[in-house]
C-alpha positions as CSV (number, residue, x, y, z in Angstrom):
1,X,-41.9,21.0,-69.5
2,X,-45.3,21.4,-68.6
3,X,-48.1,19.1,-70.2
4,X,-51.3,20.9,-71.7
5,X,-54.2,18.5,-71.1
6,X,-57.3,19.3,-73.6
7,X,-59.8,17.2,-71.9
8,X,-63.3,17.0,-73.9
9,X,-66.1,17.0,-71.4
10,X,-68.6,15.0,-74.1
11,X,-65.8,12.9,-74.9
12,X,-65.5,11.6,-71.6
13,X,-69.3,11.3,-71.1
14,X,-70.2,9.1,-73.7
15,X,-67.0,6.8,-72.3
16,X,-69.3,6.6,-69.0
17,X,-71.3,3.6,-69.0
18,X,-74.6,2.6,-67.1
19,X,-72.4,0.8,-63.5
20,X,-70.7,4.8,-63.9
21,X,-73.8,7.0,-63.8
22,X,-74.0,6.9,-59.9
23,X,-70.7,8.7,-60.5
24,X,-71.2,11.7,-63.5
25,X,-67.6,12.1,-64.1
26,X,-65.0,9.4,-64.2
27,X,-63.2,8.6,-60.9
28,X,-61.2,11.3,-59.3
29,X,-62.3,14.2,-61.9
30,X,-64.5,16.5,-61.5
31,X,-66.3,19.4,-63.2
32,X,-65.2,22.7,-63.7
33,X,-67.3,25.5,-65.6
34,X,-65.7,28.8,-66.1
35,X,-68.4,31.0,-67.1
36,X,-66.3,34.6,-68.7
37,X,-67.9,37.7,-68.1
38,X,-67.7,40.6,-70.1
39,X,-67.7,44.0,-68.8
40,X,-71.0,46.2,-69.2
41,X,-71.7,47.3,-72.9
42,X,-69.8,44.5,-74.5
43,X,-71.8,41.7,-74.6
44,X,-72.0,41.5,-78.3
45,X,-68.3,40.4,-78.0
46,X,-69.2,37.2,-76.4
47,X,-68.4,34.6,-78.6
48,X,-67.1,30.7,-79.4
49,X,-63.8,30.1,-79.0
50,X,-61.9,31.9,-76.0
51,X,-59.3,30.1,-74.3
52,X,-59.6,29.5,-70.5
53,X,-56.2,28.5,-69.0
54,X,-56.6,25.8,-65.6
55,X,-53.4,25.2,-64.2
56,X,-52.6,23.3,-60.9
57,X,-50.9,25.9,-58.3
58,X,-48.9,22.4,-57.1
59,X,-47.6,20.3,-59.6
60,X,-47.8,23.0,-62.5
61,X,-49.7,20.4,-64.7
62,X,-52.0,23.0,-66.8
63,X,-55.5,22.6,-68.9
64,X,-56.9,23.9,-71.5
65,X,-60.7,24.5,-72.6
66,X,-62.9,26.8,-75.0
67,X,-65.7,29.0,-74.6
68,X,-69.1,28.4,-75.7
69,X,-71.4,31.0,-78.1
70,X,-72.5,31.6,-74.3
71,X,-69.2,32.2,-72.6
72,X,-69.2,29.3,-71.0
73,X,-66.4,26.9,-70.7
74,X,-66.9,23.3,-69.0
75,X,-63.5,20.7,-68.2
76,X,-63.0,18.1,-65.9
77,X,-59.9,17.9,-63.9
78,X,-58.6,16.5,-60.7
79,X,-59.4,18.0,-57.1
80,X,-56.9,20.8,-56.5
81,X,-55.6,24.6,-56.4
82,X,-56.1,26.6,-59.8
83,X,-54.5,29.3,-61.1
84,X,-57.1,30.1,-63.9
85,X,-57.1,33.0,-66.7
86,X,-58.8,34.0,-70.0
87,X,-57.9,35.9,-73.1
88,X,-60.0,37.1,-75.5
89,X,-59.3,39.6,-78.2
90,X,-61.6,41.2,-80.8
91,X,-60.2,43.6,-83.2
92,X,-58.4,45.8,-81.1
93,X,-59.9,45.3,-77.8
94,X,-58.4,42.9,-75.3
95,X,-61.0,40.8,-72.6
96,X,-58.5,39.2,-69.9
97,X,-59.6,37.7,-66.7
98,X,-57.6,35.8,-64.1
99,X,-58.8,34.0,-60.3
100,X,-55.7,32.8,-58.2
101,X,-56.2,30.1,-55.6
102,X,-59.2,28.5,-56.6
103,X,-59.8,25.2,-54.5
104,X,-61.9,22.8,-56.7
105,X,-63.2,19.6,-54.6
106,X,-66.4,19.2,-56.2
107,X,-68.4,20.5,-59.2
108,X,-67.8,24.3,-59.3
109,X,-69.3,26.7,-61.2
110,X,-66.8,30.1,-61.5
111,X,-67.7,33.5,-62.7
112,X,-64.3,34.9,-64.7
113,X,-65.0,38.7,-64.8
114,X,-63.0,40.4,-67.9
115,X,-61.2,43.5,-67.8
116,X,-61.7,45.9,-71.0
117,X,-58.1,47.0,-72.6
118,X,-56.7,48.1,-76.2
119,X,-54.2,46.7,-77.6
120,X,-51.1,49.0,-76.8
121,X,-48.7,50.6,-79.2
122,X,-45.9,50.9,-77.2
123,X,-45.3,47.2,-75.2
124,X,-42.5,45.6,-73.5
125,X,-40.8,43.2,-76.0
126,X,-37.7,41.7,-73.7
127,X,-37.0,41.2,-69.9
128,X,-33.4,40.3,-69.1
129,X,-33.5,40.2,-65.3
130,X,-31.8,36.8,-64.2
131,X,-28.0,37.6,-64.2
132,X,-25.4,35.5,-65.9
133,X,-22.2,33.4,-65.3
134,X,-18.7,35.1,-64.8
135,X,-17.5,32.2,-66.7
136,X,-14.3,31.6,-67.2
137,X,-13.9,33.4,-64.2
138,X,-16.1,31.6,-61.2
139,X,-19.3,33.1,-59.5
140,X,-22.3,34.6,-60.9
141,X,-22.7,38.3,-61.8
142,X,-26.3,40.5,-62.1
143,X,-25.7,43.8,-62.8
144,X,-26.6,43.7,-66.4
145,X,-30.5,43.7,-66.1
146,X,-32.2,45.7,-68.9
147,X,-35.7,45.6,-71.0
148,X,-36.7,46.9,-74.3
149,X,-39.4,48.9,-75.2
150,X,-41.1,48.4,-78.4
151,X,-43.3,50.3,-81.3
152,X,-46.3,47.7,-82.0
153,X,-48.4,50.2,-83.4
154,X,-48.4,51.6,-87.2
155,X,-47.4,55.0,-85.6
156,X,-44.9,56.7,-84.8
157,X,-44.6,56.7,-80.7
158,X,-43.0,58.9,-78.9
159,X,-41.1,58.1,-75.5
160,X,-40.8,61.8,-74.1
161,X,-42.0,61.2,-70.2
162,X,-42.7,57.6,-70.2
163,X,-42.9,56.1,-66.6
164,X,-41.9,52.9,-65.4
165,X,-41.3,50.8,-62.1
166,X,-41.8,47.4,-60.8
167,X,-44.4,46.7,-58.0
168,X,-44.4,45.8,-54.6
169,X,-43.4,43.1,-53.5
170,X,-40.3,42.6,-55.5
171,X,-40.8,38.8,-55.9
172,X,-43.5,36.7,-57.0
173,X,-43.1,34.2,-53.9
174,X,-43.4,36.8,-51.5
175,X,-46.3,38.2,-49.4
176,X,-48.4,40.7,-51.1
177,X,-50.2,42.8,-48.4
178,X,-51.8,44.8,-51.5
179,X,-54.1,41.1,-52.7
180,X,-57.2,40.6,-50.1
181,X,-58.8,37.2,-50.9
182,X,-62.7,36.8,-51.4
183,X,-64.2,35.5,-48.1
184,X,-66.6,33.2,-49.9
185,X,-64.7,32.2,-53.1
186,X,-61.0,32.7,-51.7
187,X,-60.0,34.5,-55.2
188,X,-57.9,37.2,-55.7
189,X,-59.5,41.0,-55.2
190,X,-56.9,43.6,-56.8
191,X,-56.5,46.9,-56.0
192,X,-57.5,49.7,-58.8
193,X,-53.7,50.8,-58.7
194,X,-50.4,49.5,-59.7
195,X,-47.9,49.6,-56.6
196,X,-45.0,50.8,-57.8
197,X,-41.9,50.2,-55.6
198,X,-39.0,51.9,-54.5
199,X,-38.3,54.5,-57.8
200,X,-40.3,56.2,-60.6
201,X,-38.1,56.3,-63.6
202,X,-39.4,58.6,-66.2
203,X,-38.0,58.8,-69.8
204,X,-36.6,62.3,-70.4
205,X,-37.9,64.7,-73.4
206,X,-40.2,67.7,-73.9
207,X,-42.4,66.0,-76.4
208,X,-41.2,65.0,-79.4
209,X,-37.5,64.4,-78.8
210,X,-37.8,60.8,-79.0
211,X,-39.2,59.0,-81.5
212,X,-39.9,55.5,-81.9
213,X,-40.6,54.2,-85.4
214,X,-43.1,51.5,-86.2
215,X,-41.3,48.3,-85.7
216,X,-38.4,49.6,-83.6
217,X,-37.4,48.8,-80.2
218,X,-35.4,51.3,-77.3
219,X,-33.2,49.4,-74.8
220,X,-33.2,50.6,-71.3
221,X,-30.1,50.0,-68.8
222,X,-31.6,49.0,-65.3
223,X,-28.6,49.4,-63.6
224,X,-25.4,49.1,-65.5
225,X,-25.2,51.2,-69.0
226,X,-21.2,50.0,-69.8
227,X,-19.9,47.0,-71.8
228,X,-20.6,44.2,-69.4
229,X,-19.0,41.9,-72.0
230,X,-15.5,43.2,-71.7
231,X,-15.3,41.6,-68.4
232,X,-17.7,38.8,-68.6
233,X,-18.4,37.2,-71.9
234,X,-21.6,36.0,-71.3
235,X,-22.9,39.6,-70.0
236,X,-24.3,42.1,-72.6
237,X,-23.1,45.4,-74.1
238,X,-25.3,48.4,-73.0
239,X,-22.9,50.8,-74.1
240,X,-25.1,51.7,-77.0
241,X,-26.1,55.2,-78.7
242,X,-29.7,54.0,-78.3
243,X,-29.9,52.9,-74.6
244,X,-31.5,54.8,-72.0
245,X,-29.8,54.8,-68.7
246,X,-31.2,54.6,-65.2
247,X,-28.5,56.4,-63.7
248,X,-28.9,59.0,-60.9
249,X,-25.6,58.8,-58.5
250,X,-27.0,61.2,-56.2
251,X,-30.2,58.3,-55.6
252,X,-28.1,55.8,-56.4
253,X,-24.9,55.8,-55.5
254,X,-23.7,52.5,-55.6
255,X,-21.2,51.5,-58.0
256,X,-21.0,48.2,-58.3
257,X,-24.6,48.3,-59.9
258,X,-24.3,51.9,-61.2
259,X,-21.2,52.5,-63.2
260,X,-21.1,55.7,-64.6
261,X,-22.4,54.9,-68.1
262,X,-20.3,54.1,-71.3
263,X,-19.0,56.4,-73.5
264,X,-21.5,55.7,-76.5
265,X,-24.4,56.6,-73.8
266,X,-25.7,59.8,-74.0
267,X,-26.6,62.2,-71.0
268,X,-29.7,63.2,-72.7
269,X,-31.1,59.9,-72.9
270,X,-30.3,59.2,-68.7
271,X,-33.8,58.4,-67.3
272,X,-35.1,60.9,-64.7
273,X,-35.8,60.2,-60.9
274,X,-39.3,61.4,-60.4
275,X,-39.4,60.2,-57.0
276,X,-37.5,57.6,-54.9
277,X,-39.8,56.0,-52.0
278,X,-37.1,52.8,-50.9
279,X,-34.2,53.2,-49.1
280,X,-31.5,51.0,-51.5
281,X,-28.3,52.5,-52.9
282,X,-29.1,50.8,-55.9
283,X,-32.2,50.1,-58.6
284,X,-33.6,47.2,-56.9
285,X,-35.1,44.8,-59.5
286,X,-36.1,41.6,-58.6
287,X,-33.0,39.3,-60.0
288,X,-36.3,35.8,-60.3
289,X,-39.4,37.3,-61.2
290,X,-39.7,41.0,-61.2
291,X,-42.8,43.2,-62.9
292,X,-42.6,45.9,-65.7
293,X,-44.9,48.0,-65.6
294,X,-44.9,50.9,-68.2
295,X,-47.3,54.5,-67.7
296,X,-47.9,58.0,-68.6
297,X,-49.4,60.6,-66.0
298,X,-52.2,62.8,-67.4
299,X,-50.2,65.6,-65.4
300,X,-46.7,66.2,-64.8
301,X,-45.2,63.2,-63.0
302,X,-43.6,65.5,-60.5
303,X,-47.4,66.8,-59.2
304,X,-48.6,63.6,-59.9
305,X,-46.5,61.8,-56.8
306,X,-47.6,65.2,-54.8
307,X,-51.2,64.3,-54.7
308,X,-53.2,63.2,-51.4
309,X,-53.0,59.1,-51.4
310,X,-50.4,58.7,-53.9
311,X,-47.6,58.1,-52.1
312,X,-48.8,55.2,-49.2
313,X,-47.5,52.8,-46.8
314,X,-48.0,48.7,-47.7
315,X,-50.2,47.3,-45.1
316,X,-48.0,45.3,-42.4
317,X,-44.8,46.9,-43.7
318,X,-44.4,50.5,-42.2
319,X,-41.0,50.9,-43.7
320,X,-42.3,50.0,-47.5
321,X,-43.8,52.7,-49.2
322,X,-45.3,52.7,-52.8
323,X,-46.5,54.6,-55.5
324,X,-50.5,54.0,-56.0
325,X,-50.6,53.8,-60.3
326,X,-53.9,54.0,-61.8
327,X,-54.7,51.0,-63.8
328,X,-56.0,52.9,-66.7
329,X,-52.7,55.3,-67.2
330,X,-50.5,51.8,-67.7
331,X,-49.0,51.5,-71.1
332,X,-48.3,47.9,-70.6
333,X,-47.3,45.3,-67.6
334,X,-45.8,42.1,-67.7
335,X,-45.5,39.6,-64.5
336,X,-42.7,37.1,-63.7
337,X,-43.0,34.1,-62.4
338,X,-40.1,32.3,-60.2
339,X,-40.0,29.0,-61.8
340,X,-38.4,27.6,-59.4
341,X,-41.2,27.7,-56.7
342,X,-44.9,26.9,-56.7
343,X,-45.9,29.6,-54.5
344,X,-46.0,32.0,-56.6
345,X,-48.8,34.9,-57.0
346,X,-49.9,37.6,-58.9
347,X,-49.3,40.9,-57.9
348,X,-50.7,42.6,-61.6
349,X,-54.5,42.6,-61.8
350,X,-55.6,41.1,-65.0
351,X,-57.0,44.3,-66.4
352,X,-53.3,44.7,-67.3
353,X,-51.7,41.3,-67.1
354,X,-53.8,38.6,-66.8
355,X,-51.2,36.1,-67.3
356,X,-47.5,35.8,-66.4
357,X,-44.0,34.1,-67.8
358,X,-41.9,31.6,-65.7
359,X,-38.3,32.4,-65.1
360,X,-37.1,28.7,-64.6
361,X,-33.7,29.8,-62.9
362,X,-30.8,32.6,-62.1
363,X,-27.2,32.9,-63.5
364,X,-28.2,31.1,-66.4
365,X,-28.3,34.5,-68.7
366,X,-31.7,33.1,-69.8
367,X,-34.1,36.4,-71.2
368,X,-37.9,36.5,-71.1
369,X,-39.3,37.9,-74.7
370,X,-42.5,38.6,-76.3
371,X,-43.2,36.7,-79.6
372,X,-43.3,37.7,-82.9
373,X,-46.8,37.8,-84.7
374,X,-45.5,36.5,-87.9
375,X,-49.0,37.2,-90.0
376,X,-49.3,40.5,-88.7
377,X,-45.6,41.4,-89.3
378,X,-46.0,39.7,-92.9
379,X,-48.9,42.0,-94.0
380,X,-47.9,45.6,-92.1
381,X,-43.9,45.4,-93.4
382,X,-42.4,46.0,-89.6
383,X,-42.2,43.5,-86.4
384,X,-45.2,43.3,-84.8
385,X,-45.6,41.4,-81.4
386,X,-48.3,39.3,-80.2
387,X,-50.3,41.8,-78.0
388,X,-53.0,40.1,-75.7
389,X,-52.2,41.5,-72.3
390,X,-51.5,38.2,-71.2
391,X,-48.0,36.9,-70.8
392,X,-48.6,33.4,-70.3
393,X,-49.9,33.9,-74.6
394,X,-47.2,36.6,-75.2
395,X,-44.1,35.6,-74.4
396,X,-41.0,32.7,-74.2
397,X,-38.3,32.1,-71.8
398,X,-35.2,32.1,-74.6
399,X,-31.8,30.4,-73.4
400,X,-30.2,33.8,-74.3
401,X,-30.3,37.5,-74.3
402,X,-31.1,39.2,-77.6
403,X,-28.2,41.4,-76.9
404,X,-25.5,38.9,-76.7
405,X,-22.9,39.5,-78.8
């Protein structure tokens, strides 16, 4: 498990004594200041009190420190690699930052510029990715993989020509040709688009043909939409009248991953193909640390993919083409993290993500899920879900799928 270190920088100055002040800090730390910045016209939501998140890229050992009335956020740590992030909510609007890769030898002052969001009705509550065992039988077994969508809002939402993906590249600890790194500073510079991979799903309906109450949740097959637990016991049943299946043989046409779905699945609720840019016979979904990334199109999703500079090549990787999502039209994103590597990076900008959740291993039918806001839930009647655009806040790696019987 990893240790949260709250180091207090005064705390550890008055410790110092007269033989120490050629050194300022204590041997082998040294001074950090993360100084948030809040996007133009929201300075008045500056204020005391937002966590900044330091952890080591190496050893995984992770910090913690609090803003000042000024933003400003000042720790000591050791020399080393930082992954570092902020979140930051007031009211209804969401302030996340995050810098990757930042090398910290000597005092440094950083600049953590904050993306503006609102805090989404619709949100992704589970991620069950990882595969399970075939236990009694032997091996391991992965075509199972689903996520749930749920209400957070006091509205009813509806799910008529939702959008979703995952972006290039499929895994964490792979090379992301869409990051550039900042000559000077070495952090991360995102693109302004999500880049989605392989398929756009989209939700079927013509408007209003399905609703989500407030509090309620809509499972979505990734691949298999049967009774995986008839078979394997550990697996999950997504033969259920309220699934929505990503089934499109004609795309897809393996069968070992795409089953034709159950019999309590309805054809109605099948997601749609709007266009397929890989060249896999099956949904590919990273099985260790895939993204969900949820949108709506202002414009038919169909014309949306025709437009100039939509549809582009990843840089270094002709045969990869993606699907260029602006930032703004994402519902929600969540980031996975293989846990068992440290070379992981992000591949969500922060506007959307600015955290992510560690899958520790595979096979293990472990699920990644968003928590419960217990106070909120309390006082509105319904289950709402911690909401900060950040995943390393929002959600849990639980030792079990929510669906298991």
């Amino acid at each position: 498990m990893k240790k949260i270190l709250l180091i207090s920088l005064s705390l550890l100055l008055v410790a110092c004594n007269a033989e120490d002040y050629k050194s300022p800090w204590p041997e082998g730390l040294q001074q950090l200041s993360v100084n948030a910045v809040y996007p133009e016209g929201y300075a008045a939501a500056v204020h005391e009190g937002a966590v900044i998140r330091i952890e080591d890229v190496s050893s995984g050992a992770a910090y913690q420190a609090k803003t000042d009335s000024r933003g400003l956020a000042e720790i000591l740590i050791p020399p080393g690699i930082y992954r570092i992030s902020c979140s930051d909510r007031v009211g209804k609007d969401l302030f996340n930052g995050a810098a990757d890769k930042v090398i910290v030898t000597e005092p440094r002052i950083v600049d953590l510029a904050l993306a503006h969001s609102l805090a989404g009705g619709l949100v992704v509550k589970e991620i069950y990715c990882g595969g399970c065992s075939k236990a009694p039988q032997e091996g391991t077994y992965q075509s199972d993989q689903y996520f749930i969508i749920h209400n957070n809002d006091t509205e009813i939402a509806y799910l008529d020509s939702l959008c979703f993906g995952t972006l290039s590249p499929y895994n964490s600890t792979s090379v992301n040709n869409w990051v550039d790194r900042d000559p000077v500073t070495g952090e991360s510079i995102f693109p302004d688009f999500a880049p989605v991979v392989t398929v756009v799903w989209q939700l079927p309906g013509n408007g209003k043909s399905f609703p989500l109450q407030p509090g309620a949740d809509a499972v979505v097959a990734l691949r298999g939409a049967i009774d995986h637990t008839l078979q394997y016991p550990l697996s999950v049943n997504l033969n259920l009248p309220e699934v929505f299946a990503c089934y499109n043989p004609t795309y897809f046409p393996n069968p070992t991953y795409h089953p034709a779905p159950g019999d309590q699945v309805k054809p109605e609720r099948y997601a749609q193909v709007v266009i397929k840019t890989g060249q896999s016979n099956a949904n590919t979904f990273s099985i260790s640390s895939p993204t969900v990334v949820l949108f709506r199109t202002p414009m038919p999703a169909g014309e949306f993919v025709l437009q100039p500079d939509v549809v582009r090549v990843t840089p270094g990787n002709s045969a990869d083409r993606i699907v260029a999502v602006p930032y703004e039209w994402v519902v929600d994103a969540v980031e996975v993290f293989d846990g068992r590597s440290s070379n992981n990076g992000k591949r969500v900008s922060p506007a959307a993500d600015a955290g992510f959740v560690i899958q520790s291993d595979i096979y293990k039918g472990h699920t990644l899920r968003r928590k419960v806001d217990e106070k909120a839930s309390s006082e509105k009647g319904f289950e709402v879900l911690v909401d900060t655009n950040n995943s390393t806040n929002d959600f849990y790696e639980s030792e079990i799928q929510s669906l298991h019987p």
